[in-house]
N, C-alpha and C positions, 0 to 999 in steps of 0.2 A: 549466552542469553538467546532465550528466542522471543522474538516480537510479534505478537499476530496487529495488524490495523487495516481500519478503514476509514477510508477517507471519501468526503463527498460533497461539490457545493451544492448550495441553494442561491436564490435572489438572481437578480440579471448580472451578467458580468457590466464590470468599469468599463468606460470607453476606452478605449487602447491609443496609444500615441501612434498617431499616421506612419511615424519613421518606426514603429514598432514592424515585427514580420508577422504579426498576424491580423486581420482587421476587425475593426468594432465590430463587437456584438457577436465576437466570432467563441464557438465552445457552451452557447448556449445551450440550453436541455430541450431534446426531442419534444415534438409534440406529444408522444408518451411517458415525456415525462425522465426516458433514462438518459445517466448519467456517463455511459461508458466512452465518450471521450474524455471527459474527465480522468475517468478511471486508467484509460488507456495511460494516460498523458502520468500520473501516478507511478503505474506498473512499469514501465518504461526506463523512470527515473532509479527505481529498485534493483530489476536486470543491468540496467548500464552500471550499479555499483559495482560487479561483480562481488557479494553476498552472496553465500546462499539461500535461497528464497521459493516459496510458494505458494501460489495464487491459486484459490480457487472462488466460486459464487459470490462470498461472504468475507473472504478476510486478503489479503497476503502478509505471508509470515516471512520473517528476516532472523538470520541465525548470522550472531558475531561479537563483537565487544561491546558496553554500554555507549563508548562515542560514537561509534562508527555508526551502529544503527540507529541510533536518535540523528546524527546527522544527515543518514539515508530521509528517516522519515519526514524531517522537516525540508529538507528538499523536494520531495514531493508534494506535501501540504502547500506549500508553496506553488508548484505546477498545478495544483489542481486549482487554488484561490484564482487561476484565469481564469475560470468558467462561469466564477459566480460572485458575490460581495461578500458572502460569508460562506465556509467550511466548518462541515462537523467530521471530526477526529475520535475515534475510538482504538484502546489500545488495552493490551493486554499483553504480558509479561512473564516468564518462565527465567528469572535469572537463579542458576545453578551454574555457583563458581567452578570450575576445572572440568567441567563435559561440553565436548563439541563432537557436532557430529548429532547433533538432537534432531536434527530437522528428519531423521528419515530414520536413527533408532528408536524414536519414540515410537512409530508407527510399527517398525518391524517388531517390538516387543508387544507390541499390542497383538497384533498379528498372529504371534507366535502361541501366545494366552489364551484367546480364541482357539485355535486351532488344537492348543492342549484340550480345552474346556470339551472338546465335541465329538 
């Protein structure tokens, strides 16, 4: 299965418990508004599953089993719900039982297509 998502708060974050490690108010959104400690804080929790995975502008995508990478992503959704009171979740899905190895065949046949076409 490949997972592309994105994930992202809005709103002010909760106050955090003092004995928390991070302090109130902390993971708020830029004066312009972005969001990429959040996102960091996301991307992060993806790499440390060791999945395969890639991120770029718009999405990162997770290549593995239906548990494992809904448990990735709700792990992260979670890391990012610190930065704000509410998270938006977007997700999209490519499950094809018995191929792995999608995350970077897909591309290289595209690739290949192209390259025929020209």
């Amino acid at each position: 299965m490949l997972l592309a998502f994105s994930v992202a708060p809005s709103g002010q974050p909760a106050r955090l418990d003092p004995a928390a490690d991070s302090p109130a108010g902390a993971g708020a959104a830029s004066a312009d508004a972005s969001v990429h400690d959040a996102v960091a804080a996301a991307v992060k929790v993806v790499r440390d599953s060791g999945l395969p995975n890639h991120t770029d502008s718009m999405f990162t995508t997770i290549e593995g089993e239906w548990d494992e990478v809904f448990a990735v992503v709700k792990k992260a959704t979670e890391a990012v719900g610190r930065f704000g009171s509410r998270v938006s979740l977007v997700i999209k899905a490519d499950i094809r039982p018995g191929y792995s190895g999608e995350l970077t065949a897909k591309v290289e046949r595209l690739e290949t297509a192209i390259a025929d076409a020209g």
